[in-house]
FIVOTI-24613 format. One record per atom (N, C-alpha, C): residue number from 1; residue in three letters; atom name; z, y, x. Coordinates in steps of 0.02 Angstrom, whole numbers, plus 50000, padded with zeros to 5 digits. Each point is the difference from the previous one (the first is absolute). Layout:
N
SITE  num  residuo  atomo      z      y      x
SITE  NUM      ALA     CA      Z      Y      X
...
***
This chain:
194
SITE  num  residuo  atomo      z      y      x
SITE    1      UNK      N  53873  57702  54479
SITE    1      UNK     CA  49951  50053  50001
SITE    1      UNK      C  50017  50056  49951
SITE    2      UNK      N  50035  49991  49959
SITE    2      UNK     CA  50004  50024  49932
SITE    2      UNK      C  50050  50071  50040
SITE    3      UNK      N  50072  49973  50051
SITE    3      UNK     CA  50017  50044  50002
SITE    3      UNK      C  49982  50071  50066
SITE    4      UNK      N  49942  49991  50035
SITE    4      UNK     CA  49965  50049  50050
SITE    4      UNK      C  49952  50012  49942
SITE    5      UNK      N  49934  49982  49949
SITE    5      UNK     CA  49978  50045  49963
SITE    5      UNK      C  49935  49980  50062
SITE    6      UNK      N  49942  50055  49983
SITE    6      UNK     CA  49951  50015  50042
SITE    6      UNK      C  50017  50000  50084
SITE    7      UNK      N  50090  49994  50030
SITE    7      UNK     CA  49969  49999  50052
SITE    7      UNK      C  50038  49919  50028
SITE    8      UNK      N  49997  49961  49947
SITE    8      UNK     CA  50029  49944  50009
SITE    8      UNK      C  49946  49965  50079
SITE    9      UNK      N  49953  50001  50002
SITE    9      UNK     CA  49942  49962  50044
SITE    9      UNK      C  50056  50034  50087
SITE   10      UNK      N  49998  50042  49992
SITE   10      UNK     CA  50054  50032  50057
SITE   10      UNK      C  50057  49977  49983
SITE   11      UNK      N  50035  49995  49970
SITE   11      UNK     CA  50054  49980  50024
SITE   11      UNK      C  49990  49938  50005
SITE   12      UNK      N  49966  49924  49990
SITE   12      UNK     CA  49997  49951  50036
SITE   12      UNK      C  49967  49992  50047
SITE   13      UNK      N  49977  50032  50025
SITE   13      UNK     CA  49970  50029  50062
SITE   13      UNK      C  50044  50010  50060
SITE   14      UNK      N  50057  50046  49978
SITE   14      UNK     CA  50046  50018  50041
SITE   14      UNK      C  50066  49943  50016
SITE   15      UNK      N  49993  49959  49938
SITE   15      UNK     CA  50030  49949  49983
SITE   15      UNK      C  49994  49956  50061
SITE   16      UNK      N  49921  49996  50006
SITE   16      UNK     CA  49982  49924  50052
SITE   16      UNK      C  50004  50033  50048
SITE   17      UNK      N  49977  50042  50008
SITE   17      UNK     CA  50015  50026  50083
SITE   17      UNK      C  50055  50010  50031
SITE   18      UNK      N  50063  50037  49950
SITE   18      UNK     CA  50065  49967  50019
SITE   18      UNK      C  50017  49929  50025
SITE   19      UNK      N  49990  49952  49961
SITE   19      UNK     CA  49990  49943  50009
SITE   19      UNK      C  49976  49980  50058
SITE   20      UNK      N  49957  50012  50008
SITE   20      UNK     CA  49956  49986  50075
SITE   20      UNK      C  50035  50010  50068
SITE   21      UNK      N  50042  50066  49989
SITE   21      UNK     CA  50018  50041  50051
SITE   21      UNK      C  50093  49950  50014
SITE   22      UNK      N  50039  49996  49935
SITE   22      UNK     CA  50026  49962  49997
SITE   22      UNK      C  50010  49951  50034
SITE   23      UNK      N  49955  49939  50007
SITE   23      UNK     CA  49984  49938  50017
SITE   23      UNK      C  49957  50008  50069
SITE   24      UNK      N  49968  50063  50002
SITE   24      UNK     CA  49973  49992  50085
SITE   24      UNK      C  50056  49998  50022
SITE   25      UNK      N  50047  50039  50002
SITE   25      UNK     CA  50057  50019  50036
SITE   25      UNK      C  50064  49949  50004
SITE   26      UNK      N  49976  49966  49950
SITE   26      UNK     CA  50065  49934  50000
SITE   26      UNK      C  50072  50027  49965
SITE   27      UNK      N  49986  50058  49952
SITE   27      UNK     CA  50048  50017  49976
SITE   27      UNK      C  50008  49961  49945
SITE   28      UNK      N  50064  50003  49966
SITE   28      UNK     CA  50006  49986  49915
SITE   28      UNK      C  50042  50071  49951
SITE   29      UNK      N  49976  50006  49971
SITE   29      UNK     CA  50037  50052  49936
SITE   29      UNK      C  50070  49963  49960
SITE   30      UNK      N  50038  50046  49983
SITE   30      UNK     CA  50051  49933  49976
SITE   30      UNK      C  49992  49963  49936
SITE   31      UNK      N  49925  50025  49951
SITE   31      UNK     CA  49994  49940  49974
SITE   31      UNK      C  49959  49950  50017
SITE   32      UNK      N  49985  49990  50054
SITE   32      UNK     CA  49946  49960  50044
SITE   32      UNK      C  50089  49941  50025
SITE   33      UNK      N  50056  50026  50009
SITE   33      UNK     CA  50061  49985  50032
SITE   33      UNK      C  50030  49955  49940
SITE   34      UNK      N  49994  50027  49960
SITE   34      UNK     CA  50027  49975  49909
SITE   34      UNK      C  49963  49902  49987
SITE   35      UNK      N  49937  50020  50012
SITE   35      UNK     CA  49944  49963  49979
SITE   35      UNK      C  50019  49943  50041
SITE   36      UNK      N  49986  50018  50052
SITE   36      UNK     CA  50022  49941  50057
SITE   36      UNK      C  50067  49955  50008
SITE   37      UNK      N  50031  50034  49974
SITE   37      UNK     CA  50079  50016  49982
SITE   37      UNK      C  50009  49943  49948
SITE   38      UNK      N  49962  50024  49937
SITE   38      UNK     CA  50002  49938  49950
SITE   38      UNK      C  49953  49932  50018
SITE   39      UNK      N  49946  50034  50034
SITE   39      UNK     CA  49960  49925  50007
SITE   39      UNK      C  50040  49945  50036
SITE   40      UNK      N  50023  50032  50073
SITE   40      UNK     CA  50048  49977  50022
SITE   40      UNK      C  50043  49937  49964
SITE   41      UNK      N  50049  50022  49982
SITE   41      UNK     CA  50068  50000  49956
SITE   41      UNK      C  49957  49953  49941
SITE   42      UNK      N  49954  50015  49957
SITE   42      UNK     CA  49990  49939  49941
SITE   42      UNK      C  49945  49974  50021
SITE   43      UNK      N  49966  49965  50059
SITE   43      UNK     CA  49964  49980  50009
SITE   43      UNK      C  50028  49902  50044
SITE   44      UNK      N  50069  50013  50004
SITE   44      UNK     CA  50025  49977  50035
SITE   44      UNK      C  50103  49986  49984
SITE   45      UNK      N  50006  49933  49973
SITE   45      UNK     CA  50069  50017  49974
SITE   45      UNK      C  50053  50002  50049
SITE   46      UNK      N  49966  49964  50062
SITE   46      UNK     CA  50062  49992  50053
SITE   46      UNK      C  50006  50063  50022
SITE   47      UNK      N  49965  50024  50005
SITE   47      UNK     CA  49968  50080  50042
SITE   47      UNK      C  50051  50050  49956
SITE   48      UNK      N  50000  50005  49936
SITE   48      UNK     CA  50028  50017  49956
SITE   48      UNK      C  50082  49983  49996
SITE   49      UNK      N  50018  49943  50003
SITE   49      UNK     CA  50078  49976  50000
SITE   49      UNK      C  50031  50017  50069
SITE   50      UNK      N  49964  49992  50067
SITE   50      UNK     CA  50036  50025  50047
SITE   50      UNK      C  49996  50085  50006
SITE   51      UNK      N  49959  50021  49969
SITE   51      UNK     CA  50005  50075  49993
SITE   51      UNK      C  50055  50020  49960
SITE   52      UNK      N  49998  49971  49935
SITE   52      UNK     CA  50051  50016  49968
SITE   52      UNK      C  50083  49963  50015
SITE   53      UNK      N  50019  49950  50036
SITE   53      UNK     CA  50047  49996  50044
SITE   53      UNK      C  50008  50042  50049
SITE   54      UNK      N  49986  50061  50041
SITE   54      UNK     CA  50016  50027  50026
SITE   54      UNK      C  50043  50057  49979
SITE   55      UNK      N  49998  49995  49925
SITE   55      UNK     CA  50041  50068  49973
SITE   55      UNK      C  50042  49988  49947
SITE   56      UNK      N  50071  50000  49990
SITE   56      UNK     CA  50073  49991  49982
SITE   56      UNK      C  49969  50026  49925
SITE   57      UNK      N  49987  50093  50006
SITE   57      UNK     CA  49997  50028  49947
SITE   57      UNK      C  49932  50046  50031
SITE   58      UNK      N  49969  49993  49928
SITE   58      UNK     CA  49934  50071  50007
SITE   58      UNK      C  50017  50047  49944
SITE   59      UNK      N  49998  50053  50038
SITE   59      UNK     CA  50006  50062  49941
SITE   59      UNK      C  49927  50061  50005
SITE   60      UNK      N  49990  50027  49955
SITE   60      UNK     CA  49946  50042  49992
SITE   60      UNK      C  50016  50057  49958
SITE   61      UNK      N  49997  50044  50038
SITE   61      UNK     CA  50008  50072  49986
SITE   61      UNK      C  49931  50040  49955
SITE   62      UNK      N  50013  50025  49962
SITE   62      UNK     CA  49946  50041  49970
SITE   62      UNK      C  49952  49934  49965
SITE   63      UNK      N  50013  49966  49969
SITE   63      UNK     CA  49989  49940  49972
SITE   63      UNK      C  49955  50019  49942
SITE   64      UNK      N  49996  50066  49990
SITE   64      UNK     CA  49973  50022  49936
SITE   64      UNK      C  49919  50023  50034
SITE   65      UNK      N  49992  49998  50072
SITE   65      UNK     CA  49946  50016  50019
SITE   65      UNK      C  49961  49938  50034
SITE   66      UNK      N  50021  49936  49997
SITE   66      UNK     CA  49979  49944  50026
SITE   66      UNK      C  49915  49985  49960
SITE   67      UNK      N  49960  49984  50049
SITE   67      UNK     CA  49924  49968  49937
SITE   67      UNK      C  50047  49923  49992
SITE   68      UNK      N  49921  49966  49969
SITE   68      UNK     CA  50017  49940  49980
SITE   68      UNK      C  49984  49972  50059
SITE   69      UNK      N  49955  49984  50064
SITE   69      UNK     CA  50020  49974  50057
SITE   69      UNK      C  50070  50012  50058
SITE   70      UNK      N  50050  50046  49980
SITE   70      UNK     CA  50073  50003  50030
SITE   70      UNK      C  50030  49961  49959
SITE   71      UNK      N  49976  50010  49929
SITE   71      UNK     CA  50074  49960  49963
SITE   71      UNK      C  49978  49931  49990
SITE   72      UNK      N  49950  49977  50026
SITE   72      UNK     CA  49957  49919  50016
SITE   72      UNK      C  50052  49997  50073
SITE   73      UNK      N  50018  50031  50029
SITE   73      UNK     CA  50019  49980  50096
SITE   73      UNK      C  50055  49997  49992
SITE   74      UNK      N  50048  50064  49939
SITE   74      UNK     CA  50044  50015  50010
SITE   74      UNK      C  50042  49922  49950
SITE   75      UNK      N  49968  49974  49958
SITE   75      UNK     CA  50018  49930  49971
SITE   75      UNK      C  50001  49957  50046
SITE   76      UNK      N  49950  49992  50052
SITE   76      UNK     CA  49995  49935  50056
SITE   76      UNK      C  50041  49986  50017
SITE   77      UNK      N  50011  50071  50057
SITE   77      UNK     CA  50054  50015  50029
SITE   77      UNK      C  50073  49961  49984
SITE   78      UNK      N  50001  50031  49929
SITE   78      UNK     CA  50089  49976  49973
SITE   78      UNK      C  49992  49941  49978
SITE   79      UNK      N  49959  49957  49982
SITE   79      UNK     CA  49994  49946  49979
SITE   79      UNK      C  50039  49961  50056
SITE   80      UNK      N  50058  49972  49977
SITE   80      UNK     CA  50027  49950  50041
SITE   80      UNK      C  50067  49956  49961
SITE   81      UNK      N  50040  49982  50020
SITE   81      UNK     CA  50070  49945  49948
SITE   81      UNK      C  50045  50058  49984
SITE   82      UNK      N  50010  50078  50016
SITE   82      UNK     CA  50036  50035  49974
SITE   82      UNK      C  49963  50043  50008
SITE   83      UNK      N  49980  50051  49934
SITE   83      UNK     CA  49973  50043  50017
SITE   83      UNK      C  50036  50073  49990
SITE   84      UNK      N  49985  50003  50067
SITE   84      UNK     CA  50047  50069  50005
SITE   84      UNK      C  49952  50079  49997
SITE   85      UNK      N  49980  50010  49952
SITE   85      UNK     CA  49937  50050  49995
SITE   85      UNK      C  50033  50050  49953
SITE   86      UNK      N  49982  50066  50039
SITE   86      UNK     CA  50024  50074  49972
SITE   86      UNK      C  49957  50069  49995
SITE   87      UNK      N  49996  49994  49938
SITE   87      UNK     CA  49952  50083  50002
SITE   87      UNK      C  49998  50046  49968
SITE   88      UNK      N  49991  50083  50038
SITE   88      UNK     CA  50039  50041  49953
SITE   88      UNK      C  49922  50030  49993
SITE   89      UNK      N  50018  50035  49952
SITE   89      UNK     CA  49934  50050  49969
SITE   89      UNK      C  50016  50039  49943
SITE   90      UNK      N  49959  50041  49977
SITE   90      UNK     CA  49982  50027  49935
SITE   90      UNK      C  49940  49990  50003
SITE   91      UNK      N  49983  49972  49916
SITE   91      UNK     CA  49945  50003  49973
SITE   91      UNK      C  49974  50071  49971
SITE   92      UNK      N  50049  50049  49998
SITE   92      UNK     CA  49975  50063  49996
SITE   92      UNK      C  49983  50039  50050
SITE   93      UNK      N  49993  49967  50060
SITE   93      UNK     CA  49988  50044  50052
SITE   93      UNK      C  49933  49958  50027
SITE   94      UNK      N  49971  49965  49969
SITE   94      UNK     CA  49950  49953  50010
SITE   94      UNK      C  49907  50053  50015
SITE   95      UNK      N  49992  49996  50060
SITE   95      UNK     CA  49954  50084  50020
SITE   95      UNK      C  49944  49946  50025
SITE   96      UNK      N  49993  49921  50019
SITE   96      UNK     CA  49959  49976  50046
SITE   96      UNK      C  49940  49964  49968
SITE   97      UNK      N  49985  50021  49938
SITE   97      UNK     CA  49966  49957  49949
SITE   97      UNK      C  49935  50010  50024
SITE   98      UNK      N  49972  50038  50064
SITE   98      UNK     CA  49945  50019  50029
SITE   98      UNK      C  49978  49934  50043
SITE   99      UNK      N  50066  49989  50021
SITE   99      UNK     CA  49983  49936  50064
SITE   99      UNK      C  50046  49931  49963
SITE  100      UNK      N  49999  49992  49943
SITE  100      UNK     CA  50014  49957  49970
SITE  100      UNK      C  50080  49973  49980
SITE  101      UNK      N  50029  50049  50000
SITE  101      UNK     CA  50060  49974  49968
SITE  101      UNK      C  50015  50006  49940
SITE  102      UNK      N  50059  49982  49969
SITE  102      UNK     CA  49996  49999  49915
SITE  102      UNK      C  50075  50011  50014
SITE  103      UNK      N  50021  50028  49928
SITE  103      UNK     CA  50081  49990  49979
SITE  103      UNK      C  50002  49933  49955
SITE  104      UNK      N  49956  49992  50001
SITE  104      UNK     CA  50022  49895  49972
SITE  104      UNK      C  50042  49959  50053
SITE  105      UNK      N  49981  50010  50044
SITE  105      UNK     CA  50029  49942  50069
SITE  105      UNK      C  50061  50019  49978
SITE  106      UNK      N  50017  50084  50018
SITE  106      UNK     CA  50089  49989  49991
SITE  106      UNK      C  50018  49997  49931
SITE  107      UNK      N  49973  50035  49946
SITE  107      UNK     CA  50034  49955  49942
SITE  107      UNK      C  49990  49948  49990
SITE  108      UNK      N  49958  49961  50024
SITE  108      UNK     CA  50005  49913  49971
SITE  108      UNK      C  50056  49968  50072
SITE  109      UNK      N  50018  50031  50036
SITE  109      UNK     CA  50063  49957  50036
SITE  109      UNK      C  50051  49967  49987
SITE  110      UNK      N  50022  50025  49964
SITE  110      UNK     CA  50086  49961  49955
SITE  110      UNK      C  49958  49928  49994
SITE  111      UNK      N  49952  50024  49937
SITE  111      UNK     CA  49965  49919  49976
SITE  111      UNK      C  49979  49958  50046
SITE  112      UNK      N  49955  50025  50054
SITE  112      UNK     CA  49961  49948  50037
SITE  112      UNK      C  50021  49981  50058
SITE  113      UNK      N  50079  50036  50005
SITE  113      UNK     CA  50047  49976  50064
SITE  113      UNK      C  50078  49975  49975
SITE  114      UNK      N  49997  49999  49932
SITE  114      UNK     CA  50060  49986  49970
SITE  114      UNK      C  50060  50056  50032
SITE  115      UNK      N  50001  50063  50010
SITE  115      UNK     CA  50026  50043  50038
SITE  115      UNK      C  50052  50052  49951
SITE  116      UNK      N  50036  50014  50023
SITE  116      UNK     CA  50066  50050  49960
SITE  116      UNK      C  49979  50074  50038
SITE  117      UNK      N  49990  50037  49950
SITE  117      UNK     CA  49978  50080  50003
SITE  117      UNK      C  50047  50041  50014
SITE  118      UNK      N  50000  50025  50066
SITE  118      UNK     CA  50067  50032  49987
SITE  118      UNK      C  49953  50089  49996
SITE  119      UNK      N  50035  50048  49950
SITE  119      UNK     CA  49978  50059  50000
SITE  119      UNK      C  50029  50028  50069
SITE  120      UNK      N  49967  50051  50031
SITE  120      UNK     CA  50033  50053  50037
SITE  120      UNK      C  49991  50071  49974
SITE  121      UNK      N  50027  50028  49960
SITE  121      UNK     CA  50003  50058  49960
SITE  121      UNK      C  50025  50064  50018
SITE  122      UNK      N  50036  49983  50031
SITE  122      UNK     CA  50030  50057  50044
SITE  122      UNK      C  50000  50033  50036
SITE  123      UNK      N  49990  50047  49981
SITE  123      UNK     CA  49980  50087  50048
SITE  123      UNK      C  50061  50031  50042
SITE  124      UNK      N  49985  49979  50073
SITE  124      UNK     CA  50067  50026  50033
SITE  124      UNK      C  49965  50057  50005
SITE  125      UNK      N  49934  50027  50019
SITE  125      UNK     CA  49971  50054  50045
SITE  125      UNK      C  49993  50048  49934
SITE  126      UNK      N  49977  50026  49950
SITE  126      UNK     CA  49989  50040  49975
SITE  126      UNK      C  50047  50037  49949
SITE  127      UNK      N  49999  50065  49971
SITE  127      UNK     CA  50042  50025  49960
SITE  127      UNK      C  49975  49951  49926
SITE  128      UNK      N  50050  50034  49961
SITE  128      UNK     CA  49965  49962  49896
SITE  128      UNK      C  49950  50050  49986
SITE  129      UNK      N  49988  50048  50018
SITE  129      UNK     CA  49936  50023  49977
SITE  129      UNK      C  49961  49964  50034
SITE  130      UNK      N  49966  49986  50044
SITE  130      UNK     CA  49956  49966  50058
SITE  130      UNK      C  49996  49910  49938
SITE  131      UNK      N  50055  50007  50010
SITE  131      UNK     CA  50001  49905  49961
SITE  131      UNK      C  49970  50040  49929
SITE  132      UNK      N  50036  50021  49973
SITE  132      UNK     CA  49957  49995  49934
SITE  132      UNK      C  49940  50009  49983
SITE  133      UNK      N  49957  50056  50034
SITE  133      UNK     CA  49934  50010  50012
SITE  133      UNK      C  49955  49937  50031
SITE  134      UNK      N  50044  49968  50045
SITE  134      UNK     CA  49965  49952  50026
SITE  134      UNK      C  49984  49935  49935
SITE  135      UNK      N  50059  49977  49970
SITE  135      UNK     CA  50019  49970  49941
SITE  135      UNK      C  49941  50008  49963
SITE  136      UNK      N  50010  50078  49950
SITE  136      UNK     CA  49936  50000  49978
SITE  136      UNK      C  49928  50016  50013
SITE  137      UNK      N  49987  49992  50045
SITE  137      UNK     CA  49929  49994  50030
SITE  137      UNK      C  49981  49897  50007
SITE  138      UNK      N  50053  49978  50030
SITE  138      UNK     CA  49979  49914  49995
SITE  138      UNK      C  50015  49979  49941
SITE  139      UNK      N  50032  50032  49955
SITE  139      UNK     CA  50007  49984  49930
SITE  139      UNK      C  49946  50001  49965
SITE  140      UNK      N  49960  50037  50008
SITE  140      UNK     CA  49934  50001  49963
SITE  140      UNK      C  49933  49967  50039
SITE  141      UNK      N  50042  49952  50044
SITE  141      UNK     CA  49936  49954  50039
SITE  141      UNK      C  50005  49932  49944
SITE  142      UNK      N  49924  49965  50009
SITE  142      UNK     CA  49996  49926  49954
SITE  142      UNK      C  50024  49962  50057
SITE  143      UNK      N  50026  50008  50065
SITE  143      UNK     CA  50022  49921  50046
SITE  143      UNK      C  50053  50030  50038
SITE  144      UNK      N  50055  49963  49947
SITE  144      UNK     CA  50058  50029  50049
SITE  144      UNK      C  50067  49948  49950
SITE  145      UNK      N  50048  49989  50067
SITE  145      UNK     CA  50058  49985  49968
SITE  145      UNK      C  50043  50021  49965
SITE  146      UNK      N  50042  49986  49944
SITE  146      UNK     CA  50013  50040  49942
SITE  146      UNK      C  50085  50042  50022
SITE  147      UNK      N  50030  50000  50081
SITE  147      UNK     CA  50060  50024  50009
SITE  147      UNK      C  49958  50065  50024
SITE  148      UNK      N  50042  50077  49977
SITE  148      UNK     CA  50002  50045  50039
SITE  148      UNK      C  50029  50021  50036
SITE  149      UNK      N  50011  50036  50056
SITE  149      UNK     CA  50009  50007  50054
SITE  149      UNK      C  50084  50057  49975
SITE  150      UNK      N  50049  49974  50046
SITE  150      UNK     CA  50052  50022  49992
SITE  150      UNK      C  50020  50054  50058
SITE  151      UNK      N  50022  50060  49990
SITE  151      UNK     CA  50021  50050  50060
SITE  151      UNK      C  50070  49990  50015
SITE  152      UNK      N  50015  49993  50049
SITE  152      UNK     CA  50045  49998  50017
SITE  152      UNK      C  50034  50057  50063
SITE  153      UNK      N  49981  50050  49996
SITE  153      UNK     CA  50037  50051  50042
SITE  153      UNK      C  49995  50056  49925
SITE  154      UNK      N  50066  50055  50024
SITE  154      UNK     CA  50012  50033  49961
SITE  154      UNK      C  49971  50060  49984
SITE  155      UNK      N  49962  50008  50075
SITE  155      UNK     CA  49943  50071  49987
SITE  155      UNK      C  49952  49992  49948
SITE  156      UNK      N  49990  50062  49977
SITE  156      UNK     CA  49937  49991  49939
SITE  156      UNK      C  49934  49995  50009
SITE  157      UNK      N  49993  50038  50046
SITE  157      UNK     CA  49931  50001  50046
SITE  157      UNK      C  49952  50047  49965
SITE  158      UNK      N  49940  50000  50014
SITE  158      UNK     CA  49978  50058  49960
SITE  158      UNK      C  49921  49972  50010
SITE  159      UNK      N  49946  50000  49945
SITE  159      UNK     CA  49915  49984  49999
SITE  159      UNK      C  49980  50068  49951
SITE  160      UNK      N  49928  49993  50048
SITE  160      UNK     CA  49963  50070  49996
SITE  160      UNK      C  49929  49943  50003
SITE  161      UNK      N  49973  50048  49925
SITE  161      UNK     CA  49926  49958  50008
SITE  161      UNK      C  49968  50076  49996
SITE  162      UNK      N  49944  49996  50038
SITE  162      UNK     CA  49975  50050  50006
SITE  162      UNK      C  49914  49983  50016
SITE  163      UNK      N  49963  50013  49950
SITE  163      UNK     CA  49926  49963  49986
SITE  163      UNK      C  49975  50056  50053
SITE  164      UNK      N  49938  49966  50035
SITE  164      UNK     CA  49960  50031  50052
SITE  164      UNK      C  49924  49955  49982
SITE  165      UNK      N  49938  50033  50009
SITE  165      UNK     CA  49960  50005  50011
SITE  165      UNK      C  49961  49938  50022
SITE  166      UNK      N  50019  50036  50056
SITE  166      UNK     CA  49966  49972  50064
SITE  166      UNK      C  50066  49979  50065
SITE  167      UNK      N  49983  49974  50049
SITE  167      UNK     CA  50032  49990  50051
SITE  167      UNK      C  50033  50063  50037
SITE  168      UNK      N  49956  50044  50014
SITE  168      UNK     CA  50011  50059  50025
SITE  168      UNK      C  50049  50049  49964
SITE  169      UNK      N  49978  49986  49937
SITE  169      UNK     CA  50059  50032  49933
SITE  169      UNK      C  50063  49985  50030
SITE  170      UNK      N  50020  49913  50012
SITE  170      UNK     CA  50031  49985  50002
SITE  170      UNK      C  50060  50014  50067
SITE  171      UNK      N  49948  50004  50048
SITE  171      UNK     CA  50049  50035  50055
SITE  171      UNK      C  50011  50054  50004
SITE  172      UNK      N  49962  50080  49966
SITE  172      UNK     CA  50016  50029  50006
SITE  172      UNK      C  50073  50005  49941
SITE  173      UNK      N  50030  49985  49959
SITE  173      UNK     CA  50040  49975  49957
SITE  173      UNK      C  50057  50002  50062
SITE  174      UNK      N  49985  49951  50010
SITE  174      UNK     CA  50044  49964  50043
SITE  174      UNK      C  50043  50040  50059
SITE  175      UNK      N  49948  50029  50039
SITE  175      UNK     CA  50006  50061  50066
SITE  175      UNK      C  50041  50057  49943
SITE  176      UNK      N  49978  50036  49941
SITE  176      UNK     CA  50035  50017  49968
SITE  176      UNK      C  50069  49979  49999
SITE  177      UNK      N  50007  49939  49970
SITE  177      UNK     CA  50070  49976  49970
SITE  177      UNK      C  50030  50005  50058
SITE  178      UNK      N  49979  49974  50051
SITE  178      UNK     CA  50029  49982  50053
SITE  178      UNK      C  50034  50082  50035
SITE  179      UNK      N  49965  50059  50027
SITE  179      UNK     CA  50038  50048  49998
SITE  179      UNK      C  50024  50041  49958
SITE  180      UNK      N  50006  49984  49942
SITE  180      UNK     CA  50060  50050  49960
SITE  180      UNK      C  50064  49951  50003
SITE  181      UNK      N  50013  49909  50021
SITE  181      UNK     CA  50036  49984  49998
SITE  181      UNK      C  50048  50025  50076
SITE  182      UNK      N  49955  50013  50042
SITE  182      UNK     CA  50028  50024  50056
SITE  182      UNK      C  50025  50063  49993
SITE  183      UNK      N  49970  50040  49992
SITE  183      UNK     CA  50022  50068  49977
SITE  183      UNK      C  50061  50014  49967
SITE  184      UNK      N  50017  49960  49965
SITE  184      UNK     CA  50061  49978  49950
SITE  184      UNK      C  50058  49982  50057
SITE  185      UNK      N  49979  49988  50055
SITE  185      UNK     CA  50047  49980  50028
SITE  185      UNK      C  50011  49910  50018
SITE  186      UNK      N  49959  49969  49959
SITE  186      UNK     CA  50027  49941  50011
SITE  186      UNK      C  49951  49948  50057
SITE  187      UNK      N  50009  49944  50004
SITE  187      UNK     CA  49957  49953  50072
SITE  187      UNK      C  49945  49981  49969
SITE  188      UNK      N  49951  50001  50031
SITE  188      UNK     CA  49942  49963  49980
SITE  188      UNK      C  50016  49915  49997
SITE  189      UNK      N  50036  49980  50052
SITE  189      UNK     CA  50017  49936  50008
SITE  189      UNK      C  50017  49993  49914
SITE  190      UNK      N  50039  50021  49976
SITE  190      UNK     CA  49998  49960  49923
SITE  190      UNK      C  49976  50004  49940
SITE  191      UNK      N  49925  50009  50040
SITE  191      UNK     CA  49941  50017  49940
SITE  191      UNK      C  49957  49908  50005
SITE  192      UNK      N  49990  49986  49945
SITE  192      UNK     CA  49977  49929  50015
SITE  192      UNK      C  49931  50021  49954
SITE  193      UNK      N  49931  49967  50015
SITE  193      UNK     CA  49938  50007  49967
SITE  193      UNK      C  49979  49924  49980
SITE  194      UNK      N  49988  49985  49928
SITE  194      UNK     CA  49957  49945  50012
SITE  194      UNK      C  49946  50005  49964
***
């Protein structure tokens, strides 16, 4: 309640009636898919061992955005006489703490899978300006692994910070930048925004 304020009574309101609408319909949401997923899987060990015999190796991508019910499935899963379990992430890129993920899962991996870290550091795509800016911006994050990111192409590349407002600030900026780079002569194609 704390985080709607005065119009918290509406939003569980809208809450159940989702819900309602949900379940008339015989749909599930995918954490309705998750839930079932784990009840499934630890409710039941055989259920669980022939699930997890079906797969050689499990790997998980974006590992830094998993909640704690994926990385409950994503253990089941590999649980077997070799475990062949792989996952890449940054804990600095960790954005899902809304719907429950943490950068603990992937830093506590080495320990709680007995696992060898391998860094991937290396910047094929960007110039060293691009890496270094990037560098120090996760450099001054509290959850992050202690390698920085290495460039590896020889262009320098070039970053433009340019403070805006508002949103609108921001595109008109942009529609700006964007035709004097044309004007100049050069492609829009190798203008990149993030």
């Amino acid at each position: 309640k704390q985080r709607f304020g005065h119009e918290a009574q509406k939003a569980i309101e809208a809450w159940l009636r989702s819900q309602e609408l949900i379940e008339s319909a015989g749909l599930l949401t995918f954490d309705d898919m998750l839930v079932f997923a784990y009840r499934h899987l630890a409710g039941d060990e055989g259920v669980r061992a022939s699930w997890a015999a079906r797969f050689d190796y499990v790997l998980v991508d974006e590992y830094q955005d998993n909640s704690r019910v994926q990385d409950e499935i994503m253990e089941m899963l590999s649980r077997h006489e070799v475990r062949n379990l792989m996952a890449v992430g940054d804990p600095a890129q960790s954005i899902y703490s809304f719907r429950g993920s943490s950068p603990s899962f992937i830093l506590g991996f080495e320990e709680r899978f007995g696992a060898a870290r391998i860094a991937m550091n290396r910047n094929y795509r960007s110039g060293r300006a691009i890496v270094a800016a990037a560098n120090t911006i996760i450099r001054a994050g509290t959850v992050r692994l202690p390698e920085e990111m290495i460039a590896e192409r020889d262009a320098e590349g070039q970053v433009d910070v340019v403070p805006c407002d508002t949103m609108d600030d921001e595109a008109a900026e942009f529609v700006d930048f964007a035709r004097r780079w044309q004007e100049d002569g050069r492609k829009l194609s190798e203008i990149c925004v993030l």
